[in-house]
PyMOL Python script that loads the backbone (N, CA, C, O; Angstrom):
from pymol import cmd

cmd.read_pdbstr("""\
ATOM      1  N   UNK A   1     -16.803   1.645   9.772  1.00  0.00           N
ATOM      2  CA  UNK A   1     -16.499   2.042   8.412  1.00  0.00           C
ATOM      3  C   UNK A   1     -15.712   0.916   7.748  1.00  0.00           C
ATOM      4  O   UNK A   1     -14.707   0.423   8.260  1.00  0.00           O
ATOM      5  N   UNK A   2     -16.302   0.482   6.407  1.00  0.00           N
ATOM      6  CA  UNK A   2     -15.247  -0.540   6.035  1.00  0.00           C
ATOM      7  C   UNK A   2     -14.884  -0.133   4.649  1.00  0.00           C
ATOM      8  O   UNK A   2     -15.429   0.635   3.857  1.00  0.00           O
ATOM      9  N   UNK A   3     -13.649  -0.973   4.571  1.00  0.00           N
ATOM     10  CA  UNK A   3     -12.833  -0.170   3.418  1.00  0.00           C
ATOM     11  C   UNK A   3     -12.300  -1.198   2.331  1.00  0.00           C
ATOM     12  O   UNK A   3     -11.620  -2.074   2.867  1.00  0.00           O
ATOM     13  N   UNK A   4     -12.419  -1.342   0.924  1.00  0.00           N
ATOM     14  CA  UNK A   4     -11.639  -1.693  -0.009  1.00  0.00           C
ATOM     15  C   UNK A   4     -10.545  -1.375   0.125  1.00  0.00           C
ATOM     16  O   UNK A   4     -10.341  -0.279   0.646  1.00  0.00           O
ATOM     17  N   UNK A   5      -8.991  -2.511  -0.442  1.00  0.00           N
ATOM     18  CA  UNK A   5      -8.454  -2.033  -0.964  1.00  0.00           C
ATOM     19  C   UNK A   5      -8.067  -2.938  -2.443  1.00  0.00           C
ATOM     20  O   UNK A   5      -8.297  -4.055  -2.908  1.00  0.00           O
ATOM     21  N   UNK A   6      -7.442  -1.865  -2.773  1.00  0.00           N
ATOM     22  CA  UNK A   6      -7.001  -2.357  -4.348  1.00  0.00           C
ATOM     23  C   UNK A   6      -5.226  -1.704  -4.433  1.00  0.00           C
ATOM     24  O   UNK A   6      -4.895  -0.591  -4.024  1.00  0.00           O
ATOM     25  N   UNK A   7      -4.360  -2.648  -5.016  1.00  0.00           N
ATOM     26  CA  UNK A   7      -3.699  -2.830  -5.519  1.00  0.00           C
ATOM     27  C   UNK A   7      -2.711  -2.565  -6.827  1.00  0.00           C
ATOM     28  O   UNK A   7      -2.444  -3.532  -7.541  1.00  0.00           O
ATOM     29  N   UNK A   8      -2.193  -1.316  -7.128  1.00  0.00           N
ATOM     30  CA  UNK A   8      -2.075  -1.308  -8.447  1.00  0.00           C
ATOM     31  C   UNK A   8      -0.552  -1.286  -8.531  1.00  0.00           C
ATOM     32  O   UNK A   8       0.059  -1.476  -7.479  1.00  0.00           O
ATOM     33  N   UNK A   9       0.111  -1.083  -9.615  1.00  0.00           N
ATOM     34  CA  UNK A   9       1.456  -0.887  -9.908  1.00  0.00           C
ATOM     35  C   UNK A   9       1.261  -0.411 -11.181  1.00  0.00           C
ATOM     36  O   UNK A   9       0.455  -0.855 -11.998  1.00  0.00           O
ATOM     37  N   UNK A  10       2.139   0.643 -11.349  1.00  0.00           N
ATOM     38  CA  UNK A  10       2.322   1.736 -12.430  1.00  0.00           C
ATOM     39  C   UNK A  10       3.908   2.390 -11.821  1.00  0.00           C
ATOM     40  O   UNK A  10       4.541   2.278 -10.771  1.00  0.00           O
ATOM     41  N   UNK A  11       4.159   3.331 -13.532  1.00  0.00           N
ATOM     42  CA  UNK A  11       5.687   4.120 -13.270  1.00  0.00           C
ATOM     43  C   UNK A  11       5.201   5.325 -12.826  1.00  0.00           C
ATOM     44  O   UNK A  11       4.004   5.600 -12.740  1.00  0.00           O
ATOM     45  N   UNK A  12       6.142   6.067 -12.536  1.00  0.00           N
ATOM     46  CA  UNK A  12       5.776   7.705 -12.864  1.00  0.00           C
ATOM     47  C   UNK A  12       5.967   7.983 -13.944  1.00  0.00           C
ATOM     48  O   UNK A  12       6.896   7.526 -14.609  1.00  0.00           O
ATOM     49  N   UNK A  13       5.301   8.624 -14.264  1.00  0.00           N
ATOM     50  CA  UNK A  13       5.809  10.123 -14.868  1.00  0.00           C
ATOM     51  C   UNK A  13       6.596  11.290 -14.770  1.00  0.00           C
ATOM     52  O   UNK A  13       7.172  11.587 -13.723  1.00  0.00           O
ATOM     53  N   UNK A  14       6.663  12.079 -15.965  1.00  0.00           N
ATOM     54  CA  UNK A  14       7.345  12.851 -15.681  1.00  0.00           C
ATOM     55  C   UNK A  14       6.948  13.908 -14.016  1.00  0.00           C
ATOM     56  O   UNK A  14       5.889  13.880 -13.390  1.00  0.00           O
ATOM     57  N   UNK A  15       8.061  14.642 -13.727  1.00  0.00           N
ATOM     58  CA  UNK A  15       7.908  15.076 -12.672  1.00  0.00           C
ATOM     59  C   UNK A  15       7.401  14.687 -11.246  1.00  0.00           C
ATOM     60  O   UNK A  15       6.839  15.326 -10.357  1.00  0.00           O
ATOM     61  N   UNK A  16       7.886  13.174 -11.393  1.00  0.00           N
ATOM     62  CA  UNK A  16       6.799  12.154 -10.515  1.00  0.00           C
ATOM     63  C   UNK A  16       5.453  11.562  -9.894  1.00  0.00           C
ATOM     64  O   UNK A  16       5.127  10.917  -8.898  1.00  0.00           O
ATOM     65  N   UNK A  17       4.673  12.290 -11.342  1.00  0.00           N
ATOM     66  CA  UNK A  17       3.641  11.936 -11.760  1.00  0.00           C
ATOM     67  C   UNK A  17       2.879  10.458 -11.959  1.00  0.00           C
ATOM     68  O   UNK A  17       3.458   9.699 -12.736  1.00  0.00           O
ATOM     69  N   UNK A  18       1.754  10.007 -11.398  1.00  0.00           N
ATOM     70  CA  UNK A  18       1.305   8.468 -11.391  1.00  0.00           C
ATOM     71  C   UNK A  18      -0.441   9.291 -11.341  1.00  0.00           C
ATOM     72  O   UNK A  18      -1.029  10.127 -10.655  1.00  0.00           O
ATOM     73  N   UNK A  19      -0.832   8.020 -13.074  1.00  0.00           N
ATOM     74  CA  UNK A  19      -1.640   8.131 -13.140  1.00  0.00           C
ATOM     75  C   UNK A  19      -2.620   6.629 -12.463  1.00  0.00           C
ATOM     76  O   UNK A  19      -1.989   5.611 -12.180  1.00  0.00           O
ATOM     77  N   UNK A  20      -3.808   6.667 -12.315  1.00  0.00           N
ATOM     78  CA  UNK A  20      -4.554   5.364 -11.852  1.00  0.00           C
ATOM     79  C   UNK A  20      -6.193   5.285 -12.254  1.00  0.00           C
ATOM     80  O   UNK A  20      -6.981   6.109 -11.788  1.00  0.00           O
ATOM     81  N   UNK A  21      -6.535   4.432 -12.979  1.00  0.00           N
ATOM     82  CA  UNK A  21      -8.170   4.261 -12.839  1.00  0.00           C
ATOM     83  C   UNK A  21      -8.685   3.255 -11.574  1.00  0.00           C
ATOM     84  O   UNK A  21      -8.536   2.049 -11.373  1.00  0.00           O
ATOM     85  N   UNK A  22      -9.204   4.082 -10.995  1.00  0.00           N
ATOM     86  CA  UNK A  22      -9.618   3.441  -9.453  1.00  0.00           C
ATOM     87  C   UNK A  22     -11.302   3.209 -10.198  1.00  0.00           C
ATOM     88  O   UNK A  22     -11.946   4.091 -10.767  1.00  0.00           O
ATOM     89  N   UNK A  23     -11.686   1.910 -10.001  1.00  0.00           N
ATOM     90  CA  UNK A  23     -13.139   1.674  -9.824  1.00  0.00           C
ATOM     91  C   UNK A  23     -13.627   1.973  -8.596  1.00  0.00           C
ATOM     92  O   UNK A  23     -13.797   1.247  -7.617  1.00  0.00           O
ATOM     93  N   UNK A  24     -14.016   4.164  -8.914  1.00  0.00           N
ATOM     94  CA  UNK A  24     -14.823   3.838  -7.792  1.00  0.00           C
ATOM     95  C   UNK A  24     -15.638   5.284  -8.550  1.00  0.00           C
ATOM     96  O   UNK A  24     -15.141   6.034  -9.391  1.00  0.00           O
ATOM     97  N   UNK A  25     -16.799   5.350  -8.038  1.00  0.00           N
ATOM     98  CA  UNK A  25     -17.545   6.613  -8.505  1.00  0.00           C
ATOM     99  C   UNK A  25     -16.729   8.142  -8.859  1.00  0.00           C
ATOM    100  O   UNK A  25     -15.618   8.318  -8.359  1.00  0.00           O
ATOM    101  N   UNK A  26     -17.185   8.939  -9.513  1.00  0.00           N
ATOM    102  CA  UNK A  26     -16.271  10.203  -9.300  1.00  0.00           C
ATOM    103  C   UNK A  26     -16.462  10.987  -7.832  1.00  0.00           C
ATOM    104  O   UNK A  26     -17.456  10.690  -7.168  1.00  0.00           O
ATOM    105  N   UNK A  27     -15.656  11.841  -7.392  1.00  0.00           N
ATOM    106  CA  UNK A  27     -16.202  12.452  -6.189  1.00  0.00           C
ATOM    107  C   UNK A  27     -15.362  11.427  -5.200  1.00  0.00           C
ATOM    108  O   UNK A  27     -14.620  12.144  -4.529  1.00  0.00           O
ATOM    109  N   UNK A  28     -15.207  10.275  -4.899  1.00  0.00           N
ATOM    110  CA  UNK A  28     -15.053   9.220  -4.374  1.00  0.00           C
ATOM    111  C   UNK A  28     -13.609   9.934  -3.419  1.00  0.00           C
ATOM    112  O   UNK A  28     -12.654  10.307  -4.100  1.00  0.00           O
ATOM    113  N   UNK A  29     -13.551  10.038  -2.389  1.00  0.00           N
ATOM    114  CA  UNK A  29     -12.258  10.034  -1.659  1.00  0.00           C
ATOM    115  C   UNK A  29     -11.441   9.187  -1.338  1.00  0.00           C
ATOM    116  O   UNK A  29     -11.880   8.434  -0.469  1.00  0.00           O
ATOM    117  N   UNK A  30      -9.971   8.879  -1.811  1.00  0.00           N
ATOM    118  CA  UNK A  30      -8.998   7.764  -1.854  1.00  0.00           C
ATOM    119  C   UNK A  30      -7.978   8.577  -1.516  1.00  0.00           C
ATOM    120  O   UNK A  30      -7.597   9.742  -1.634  1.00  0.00           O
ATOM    121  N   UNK A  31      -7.490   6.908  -0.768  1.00  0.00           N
ATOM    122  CA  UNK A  31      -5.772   7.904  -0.123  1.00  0.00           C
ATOM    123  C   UNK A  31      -5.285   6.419  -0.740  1.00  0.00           C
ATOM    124  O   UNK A  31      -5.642   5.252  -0.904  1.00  0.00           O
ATOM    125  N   UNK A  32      -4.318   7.261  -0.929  1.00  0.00           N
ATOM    126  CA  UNK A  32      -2.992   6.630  -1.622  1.00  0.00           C
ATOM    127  C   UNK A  32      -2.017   6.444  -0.907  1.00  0.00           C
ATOM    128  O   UNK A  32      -1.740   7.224   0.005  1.00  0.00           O
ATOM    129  N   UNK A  33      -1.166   5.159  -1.236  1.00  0.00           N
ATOM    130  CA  UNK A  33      -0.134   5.391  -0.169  1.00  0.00           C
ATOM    131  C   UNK A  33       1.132   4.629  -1.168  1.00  0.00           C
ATOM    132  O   UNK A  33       1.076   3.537  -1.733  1.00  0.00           O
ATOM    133  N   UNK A  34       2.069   5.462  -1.152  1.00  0.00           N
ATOM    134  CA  UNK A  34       2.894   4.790  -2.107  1.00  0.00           C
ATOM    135  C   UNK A  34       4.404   4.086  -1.906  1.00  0.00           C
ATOM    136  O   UNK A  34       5.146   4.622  -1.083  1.00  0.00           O
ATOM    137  N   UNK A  35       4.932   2.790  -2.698  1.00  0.00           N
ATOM    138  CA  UNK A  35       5.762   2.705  -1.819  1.00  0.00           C
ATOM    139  C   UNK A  35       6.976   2.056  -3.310  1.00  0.00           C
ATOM    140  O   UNK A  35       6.676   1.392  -4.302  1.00  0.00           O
ATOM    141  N   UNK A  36       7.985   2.466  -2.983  1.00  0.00           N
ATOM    142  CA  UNK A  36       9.114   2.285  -3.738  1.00  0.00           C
ATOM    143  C   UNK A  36      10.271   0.975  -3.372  1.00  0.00           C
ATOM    144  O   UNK A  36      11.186   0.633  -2.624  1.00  0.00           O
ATOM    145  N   UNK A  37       9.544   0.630  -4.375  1.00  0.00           N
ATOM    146  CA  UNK A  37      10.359  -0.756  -4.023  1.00  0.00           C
ATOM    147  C   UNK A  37      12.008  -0.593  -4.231  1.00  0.00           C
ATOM    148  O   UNK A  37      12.487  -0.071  -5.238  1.00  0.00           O
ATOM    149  N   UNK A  38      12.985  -1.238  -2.872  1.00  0.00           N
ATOM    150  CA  UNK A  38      14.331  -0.938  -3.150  1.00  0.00           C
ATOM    151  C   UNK A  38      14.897  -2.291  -3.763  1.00  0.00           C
ATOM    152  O   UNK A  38      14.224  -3.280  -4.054  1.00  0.00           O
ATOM    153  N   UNK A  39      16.455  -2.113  -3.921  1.00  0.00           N
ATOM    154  CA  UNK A  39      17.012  -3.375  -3.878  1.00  0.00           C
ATOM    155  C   UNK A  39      17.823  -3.644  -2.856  1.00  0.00           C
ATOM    156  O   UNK A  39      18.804  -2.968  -2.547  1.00  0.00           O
ATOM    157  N   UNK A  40      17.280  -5.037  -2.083  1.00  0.00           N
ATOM    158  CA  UNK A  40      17.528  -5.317  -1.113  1.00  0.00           C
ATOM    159  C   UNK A  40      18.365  -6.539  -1.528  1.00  0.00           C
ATOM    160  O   UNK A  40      17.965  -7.563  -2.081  1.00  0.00           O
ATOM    161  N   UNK A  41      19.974  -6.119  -1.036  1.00  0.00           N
ATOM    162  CA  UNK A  41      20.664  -7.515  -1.459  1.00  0.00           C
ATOM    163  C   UNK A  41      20.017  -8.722  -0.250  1.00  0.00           C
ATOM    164  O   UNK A  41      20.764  -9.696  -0.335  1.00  0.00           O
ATOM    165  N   UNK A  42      19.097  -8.948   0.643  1.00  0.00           N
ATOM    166  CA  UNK A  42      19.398  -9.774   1.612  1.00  0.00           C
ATOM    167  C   UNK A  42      17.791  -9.981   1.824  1.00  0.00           C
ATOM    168  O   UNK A  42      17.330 -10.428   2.875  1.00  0.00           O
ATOM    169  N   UNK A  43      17.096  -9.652   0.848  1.00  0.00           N
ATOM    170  CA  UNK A  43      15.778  -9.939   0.705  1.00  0.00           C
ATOM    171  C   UNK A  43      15.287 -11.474   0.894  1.00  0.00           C
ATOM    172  O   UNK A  43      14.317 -11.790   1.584  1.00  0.00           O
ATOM    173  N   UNK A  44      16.290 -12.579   0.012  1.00  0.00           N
ATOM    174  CA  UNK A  44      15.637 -13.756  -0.226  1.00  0.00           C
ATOM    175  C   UNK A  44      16.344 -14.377   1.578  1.00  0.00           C
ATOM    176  O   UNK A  44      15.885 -15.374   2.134  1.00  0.00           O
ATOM    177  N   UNK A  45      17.439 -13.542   2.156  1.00  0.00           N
ATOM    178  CA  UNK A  45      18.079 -14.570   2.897  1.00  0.00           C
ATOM    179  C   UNK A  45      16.883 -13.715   4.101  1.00  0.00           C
ATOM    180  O   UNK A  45      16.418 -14.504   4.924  1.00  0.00           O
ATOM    181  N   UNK A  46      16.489 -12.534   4.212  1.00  0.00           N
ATOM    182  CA  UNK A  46      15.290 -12.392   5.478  1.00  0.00           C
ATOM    183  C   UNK A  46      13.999 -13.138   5.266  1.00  0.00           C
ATOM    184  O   UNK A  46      13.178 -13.345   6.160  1.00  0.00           O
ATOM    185  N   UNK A  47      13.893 -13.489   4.125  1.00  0.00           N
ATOM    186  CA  UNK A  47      12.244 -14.232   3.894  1.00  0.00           C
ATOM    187  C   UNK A  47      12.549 -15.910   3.926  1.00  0.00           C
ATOM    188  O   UNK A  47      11.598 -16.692   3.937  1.00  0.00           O
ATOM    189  N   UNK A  48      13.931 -16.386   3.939  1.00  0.00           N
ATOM    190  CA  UNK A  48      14.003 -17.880   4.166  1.00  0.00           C
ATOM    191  C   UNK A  48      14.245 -17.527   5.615  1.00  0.00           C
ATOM    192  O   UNK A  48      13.711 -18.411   6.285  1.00  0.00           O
ATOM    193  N   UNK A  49      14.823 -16.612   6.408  1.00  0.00           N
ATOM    194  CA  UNK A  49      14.698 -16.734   8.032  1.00  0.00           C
ATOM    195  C   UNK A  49      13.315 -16.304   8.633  1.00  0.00           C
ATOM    196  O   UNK A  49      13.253 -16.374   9.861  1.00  0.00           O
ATOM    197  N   UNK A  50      11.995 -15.792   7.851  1.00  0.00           N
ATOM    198  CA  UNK A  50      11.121 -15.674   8.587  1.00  0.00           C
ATOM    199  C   UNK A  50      10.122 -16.942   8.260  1.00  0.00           C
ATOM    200  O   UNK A  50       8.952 -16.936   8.641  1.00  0.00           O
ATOM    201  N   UNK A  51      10.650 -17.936   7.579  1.00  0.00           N
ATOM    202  CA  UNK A  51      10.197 -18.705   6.800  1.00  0.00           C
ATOM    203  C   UNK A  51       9.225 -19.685   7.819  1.00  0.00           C
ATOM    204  O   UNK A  51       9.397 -19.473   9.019  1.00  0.00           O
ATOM    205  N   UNK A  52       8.378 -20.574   7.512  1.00  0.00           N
ATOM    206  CA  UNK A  52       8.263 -21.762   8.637  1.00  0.00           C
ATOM    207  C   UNK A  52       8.955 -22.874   9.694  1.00  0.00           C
ATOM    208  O   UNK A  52       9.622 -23.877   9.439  1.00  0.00           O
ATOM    209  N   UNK A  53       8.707 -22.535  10.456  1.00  0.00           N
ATOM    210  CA  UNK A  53       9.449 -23.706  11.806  1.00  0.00           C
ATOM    211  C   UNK A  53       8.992 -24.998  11.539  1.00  0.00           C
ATOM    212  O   UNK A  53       9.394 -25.898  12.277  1.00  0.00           O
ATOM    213  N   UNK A  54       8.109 -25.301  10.482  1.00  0.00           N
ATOM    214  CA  UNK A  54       7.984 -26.489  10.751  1.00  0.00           C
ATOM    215  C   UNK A  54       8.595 -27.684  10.826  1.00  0.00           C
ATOM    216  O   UNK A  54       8.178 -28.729  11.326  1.00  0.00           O
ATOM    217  N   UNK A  55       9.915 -27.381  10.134  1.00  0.00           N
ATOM    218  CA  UNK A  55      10.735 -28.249  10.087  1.00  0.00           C
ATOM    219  C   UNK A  55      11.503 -28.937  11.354  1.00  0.00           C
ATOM    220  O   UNK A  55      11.907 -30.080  11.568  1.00  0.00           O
ATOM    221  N   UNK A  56      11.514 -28.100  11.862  1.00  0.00           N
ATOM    222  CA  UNK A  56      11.837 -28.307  13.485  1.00  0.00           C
ATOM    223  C   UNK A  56      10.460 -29.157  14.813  1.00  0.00           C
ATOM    224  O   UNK A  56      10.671 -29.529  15.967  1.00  0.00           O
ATOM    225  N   UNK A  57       9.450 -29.188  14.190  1.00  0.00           N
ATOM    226  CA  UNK A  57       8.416 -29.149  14.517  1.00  0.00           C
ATOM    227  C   UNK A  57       8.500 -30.715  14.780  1.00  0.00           C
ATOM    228  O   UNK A  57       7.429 -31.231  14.462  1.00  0.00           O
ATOM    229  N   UNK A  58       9.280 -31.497  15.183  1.00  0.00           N
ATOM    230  CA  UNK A  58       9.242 -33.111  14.503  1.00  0.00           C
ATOM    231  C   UNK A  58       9.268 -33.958  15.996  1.00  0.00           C
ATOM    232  O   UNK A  58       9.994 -33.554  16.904  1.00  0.00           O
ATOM    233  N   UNK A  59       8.439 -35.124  16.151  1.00  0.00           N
ATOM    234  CA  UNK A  59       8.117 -35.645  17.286  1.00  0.00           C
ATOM    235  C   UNK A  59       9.222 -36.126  17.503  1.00  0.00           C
ATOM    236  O   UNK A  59       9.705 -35.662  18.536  1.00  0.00           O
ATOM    237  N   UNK A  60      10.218 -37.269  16.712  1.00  0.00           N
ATOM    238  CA  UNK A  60      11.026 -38.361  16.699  1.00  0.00           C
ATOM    239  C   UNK A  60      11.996 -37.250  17.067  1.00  0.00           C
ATOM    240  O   UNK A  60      12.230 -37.185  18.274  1.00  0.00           O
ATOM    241  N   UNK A  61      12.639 -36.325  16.262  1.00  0.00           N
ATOM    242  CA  UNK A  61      13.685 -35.526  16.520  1.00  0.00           C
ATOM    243  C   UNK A  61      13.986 -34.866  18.637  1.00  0.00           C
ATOM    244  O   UNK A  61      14.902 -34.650  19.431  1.00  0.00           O
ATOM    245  N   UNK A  62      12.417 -34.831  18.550  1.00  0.00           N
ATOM    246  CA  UNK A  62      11.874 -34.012  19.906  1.00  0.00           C
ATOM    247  C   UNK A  62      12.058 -34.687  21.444  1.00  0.00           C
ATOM    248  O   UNK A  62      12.149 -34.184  22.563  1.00  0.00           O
ATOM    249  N   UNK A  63      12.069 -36.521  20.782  1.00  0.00           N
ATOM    250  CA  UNK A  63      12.184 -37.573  22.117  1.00  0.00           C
ATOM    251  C   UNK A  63      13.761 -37.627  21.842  1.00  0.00           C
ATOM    252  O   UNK A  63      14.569 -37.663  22.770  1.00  0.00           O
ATOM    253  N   UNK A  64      14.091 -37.630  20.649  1.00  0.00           N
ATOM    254  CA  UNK A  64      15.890 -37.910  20.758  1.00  0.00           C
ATOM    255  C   UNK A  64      16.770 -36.525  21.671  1.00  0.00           C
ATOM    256  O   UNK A  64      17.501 -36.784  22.627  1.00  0.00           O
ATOM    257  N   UNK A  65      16.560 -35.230  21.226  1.00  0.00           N
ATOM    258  CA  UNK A  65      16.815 -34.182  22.032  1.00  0.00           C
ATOM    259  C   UNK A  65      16.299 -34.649  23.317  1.00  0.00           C
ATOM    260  O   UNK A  65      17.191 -35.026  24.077  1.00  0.00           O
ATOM    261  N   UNK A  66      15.075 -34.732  23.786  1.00  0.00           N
ATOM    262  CA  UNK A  66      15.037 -34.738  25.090  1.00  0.00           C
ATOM    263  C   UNK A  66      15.659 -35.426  26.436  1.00  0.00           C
ATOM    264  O   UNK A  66      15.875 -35.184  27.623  1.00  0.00           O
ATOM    265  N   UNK A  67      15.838 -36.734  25.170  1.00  0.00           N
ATOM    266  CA  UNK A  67      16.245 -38.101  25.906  1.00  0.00           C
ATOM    267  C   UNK A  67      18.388 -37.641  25.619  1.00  0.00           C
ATOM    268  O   UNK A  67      19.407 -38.292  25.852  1.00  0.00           O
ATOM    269  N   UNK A  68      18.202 -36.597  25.182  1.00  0.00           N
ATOM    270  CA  UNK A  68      20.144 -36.308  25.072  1.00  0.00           C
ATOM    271  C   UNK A  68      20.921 -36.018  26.437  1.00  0.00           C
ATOM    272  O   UNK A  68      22.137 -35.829  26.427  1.00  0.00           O
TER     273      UNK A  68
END
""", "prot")
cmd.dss("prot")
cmd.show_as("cartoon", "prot")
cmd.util.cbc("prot")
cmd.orient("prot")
């Protein structure tokens, strides 16, 4: 079984109501899955620690450590 997905962002509504035009036939069965974005004071400092190693990644740096 393979599956689209799509992407949307919208508010609620009242009573926590969310409306959506999904391109897909009527009848069409969709699950929704919804997610509330928080505020995360420490957001930018977890995404610079999951960030790339490459920096570390360095030959010259790699014979000087070894040779320490």
């Amino acid at each position: 079984m393979s599956h689209t997905a799509y992407k949307f962002e919208t508010e609620t509504r009242e009573n926590g109501k969310i409306e959506l035009a999904v391109p897909a036939p009527a009848g069409t069965q969709v699950e929704v899955i919804g997610v509330i974005p928080g505020t995360d004071e420490f957001g930018e400092l977890a995404a610079a620690s999951a960030s790339s190693t490459d920096f570390w990644d360095n030959p010259i740096d790699d014979e000087d450590w070894n040779n320490a």
